[in-house]
C-alpha positions, 0 to 999 in steps of 0.5 A, a space after each residue: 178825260 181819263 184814258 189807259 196807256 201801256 207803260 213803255 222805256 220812256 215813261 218817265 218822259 212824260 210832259 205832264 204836270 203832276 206824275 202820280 205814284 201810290 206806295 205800298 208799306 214795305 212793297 214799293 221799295 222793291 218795284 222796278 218802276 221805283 228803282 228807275 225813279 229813285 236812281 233818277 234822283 240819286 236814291 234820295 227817295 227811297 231815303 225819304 221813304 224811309 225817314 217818313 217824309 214820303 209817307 206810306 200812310 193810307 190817304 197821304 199825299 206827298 208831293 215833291 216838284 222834279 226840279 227838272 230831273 224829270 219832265 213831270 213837273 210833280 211827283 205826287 207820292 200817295 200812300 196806300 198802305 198795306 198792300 195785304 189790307 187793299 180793297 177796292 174801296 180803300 184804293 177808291 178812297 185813297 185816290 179821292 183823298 189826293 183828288 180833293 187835294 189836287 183839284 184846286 191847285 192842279 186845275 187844268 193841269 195834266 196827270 199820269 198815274 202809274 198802276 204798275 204794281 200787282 196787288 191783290 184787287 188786280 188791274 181791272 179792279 183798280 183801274 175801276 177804283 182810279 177811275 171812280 175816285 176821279 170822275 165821282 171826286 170832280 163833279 160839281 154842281 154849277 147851278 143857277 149862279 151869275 158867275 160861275 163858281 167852279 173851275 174846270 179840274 183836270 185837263 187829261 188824266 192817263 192811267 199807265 200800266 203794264 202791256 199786259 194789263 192794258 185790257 183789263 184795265 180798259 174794262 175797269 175804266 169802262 165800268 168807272 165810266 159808266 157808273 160814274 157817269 150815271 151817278 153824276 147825272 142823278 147828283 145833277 137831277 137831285 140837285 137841281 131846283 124844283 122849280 127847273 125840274 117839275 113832273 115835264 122836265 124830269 120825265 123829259 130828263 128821262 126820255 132824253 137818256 132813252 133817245 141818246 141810247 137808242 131805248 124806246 119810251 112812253 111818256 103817260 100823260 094825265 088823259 092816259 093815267 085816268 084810262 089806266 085808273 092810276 088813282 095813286 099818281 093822280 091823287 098825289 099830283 091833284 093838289 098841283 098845277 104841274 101835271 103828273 106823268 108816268 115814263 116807261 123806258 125799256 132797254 132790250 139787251 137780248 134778242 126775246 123780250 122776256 126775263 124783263 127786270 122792272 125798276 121803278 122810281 119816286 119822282 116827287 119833283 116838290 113835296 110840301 107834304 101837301 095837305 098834311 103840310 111839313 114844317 118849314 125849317 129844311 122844307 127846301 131839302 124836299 127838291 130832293 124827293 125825286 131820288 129815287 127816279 134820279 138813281 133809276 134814270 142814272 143806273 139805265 146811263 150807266 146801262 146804255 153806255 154798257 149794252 149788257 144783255 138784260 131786258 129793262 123797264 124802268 117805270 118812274 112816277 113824275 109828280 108834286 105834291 102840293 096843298 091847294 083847294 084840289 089836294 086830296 085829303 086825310 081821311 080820303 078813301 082813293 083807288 090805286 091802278 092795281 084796283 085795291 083801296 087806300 084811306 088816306 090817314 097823312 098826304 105826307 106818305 104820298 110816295 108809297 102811293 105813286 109807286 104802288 101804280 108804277 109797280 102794278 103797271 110794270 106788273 101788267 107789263 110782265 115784268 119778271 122781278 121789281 126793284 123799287 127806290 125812293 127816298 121813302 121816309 124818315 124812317 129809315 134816317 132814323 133807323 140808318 142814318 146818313 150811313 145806309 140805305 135800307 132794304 126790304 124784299 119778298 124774295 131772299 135770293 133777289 135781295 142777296 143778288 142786291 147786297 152782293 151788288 151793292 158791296 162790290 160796289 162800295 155803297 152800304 146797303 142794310 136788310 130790315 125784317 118784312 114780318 107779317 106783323 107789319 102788314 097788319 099796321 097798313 090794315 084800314 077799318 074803310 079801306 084795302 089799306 091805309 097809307 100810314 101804319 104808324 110811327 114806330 117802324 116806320 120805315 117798314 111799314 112804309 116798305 110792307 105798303 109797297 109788298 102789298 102791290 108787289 104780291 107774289 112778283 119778286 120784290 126788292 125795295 130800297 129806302 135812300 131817304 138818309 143817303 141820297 144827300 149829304 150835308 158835308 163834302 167827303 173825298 167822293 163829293 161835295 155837299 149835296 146830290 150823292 147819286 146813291 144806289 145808282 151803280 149798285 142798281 147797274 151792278 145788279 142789273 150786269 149781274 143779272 146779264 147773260 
């Protein structure tokens, strides 16, 4: 949908409908770009600029129809403000801003956008910016409607820069692509019903991204799982009649298969909460307890678009987590792969226990670091709310590598403590461990649980409880599925490229 061209003399012909143009307080005036433009209508938009009908203002969309002065139907003015304060999530959110009002009215219709001037994020940066405010800004979740709700949105969107820049702002496209393209596809996975994608379609889900980019898989049946004593997996899923599975991708970027990250996700397709039932007000949100394996299989589409030179396991846990005659109970004592024990005090802390088996199997695998993520607990949405995304880890390098990632990309990431005071609230009186250590920090408690199994392997867990939904559209996306930590994984994961 969205391509680069380098700017020539007649840019200013363009066939399209709406011609976009950002303007910068007390900058655009002076551009030449501008002159070309202005002199066309006889110097009335700089007039306008200057009395505010053209607004410079950060997010405001101003559009004025060419009247045949130019072959653009419509100019569309959006102000940026000062240049000096331009980040890139400013730029991504002023342009999201006029994609949400353009959407509607522009359906179907051609854009070009003009990034000619220098600022201070460069081009590549800021063609990242475009690109993510378009491709996050239109997605749309169809379902499962009689007849269709949403219209397609923008027929063609060109990006016209400088010949010079033209290279950057290639790479800046590629990566907008890449990353929103994964983002979307995990929004697309945790939006979809629990009973359109139970454990099989989930990992088949995953499998197919594996097939599309030439990765290899493995798809661990039950039959397996009880060979690899995955006694976590299996407990969780024993109260269903949908079959648990295991799904292990790997994508090799360097020629030795060693240095190999392993990323492990939640995939509870449905959770009542089992045994230890949840109420029923909001239940229906609980389709979404598979976040965490959607970021995971979002971030390697990001990874197979963009071939890094990374070695990659990704370890996703794929069960349901029902209240039937077979649940496993509270007050259970079960057997996890990695041969530690754990007293069962709630069925609903049944994540923690399908990631302990995915993380000692990735373990066994050689995997040289872990990141894990999981919409956890609820903790964390009372600790962060809707805002962030919780952090733990074992290894203070591994996480700033997580925190740098994340603030490049936009997503707001928060550390939370792992003090040894922690572990002792998961100590049982039965048992290696207990599931639940109690309510008061519980979102900690829940992170130290998954320590425990990660020992001495470099570890970064991230809780995206309270963010991986949203209850109200914002200029990236409409309610629902936010595909979070999926670029903030794949940034980190091309951080680590070498």
């Amino acid at each position: 949908m969205i391509h680069i061209e380098a700017k020539n003399p007649s840019y200013l012909e363009k066939r399209i409908d709406y011609f976009i143009l950002p303007v910068y307080r007390n900058q655009t005036l002076h551009t030449q770009e501008w002159s070309e433009l202005d002199a066309t209508f006889h110097q009335q938009l700089s007039q306008m600029l200057q009395t505010g009908e053209i607004s410079d203002q950060k997010g405001k969309v101003t559009i004025l129809h060419t009247l045949g002065q130019l072959t653009a139907t419509r100019l569309v003015f959006l102000g940026m403000g000062e240049m000096a304060e331009l980040d890139f999530i400013s730029a991504r959110d002023a342009f999201a801003k006029a994609v949400q009002q353009l959407k509607t009215e522009a359906s179907e219709k051609s854009l070009a956008i003009l990034l000619t001037e220098q600022t201070n994020l460069g081009p590549e940066r800021l063609t990242q910016a475009v690109g993510e405010a378009f491709l996050l800004g239109t997605y749309a979740y169809e379902g499962y409607r009689a007849i269709p709700k949403h219209k397609p949105s923008f027929q063609t969107v060109e990006i016209v820069v400088h010949e010079e820049q033209e290279a950057k702002a290639e790479t800046g496209l590629q990566l907008a692509q890449a990353f929103s393209t994964g983002t979307n596809l995990a929004r697309t996975l945790v939006n979809e019903p629990g009973n359109y994608l139970p454990p099989h379609e989930l990992a088949n889900r995953a499998i197919e991204v594996a097939k599309r980019y030439g990765m290899s898989y493995e798809l661990l049946a039950k039959d397996k799982l009880e060979e690899l004593n995955m006694g976590g997996v299996l407990s969780v899923a024993q109260g269903s009649a949908e079959l648990p599975y295991v799904v292990v991708i790997k994508y090799q970027g360097k020629e030795q298969w060693e240095d190999v990250i392993g990323l492990i996700g939640k995939g509870v397709t449905f959770d009542t909460g089992g045994i230890s039932i949840k109420p029923v007000a909001g239940m229906e949100e609980m389709k979404t307890d598979m976040g965490g394996s959607a970021a995971m299989i979002g971030a390697m589409e990001a990874i197979g678009r963009l071939q890094p030179a990374v070695n990659i396991m990704m370890v996703i846990g794929c069960v349901e987590n029902m209240p039937s005659g077979t649940a496993y109970k509270p007050g259970d004592v079960i057997t996890t792969m990695s041969g530690k024990t754990v007293e069962i005090i709630t069925t609903d802390a049944e994540g923690r226990l399908v990631l302990a088996d995915c993380i000692t199997y990735a373990k066994q695998q050689g995997v040289s670091c872990l990141v894990d993520c999981a919409t956890l607990t609820g903790g964390i949405v009372v600790a962060l709310g809707h805002v962030a995304t919780g952090l733990m880890t074992n290894n203070q390098q591994l996480a700033n590598e997580m925190l740098q990632a994340a603030q490049y990309c936009g997503e707001r990431l928060w550390q939370l403590p792992t003090f040894p005071e922690y572990r002792e609230l998961n100590k049982s009186h039965v048992a290696d461990l207990k599931n639940s250590g109690g309510r008061y920090g519980h979102a900690i408690i829940a992170g130290v649980f998954l320590q425990e199994f990660a020992e001495e392997t470099p570890w970064v867990h991230v809780d995206i409880a309270g963010t991986a939904s949203q209850s109200k559209t914002t200029p990236l996306g409409p309610i629902g599925a936010t595909g979070a930590m999926v670029r903030s994984i794949a940034q980190f994961l091309l951080q680590r490229a070498n």
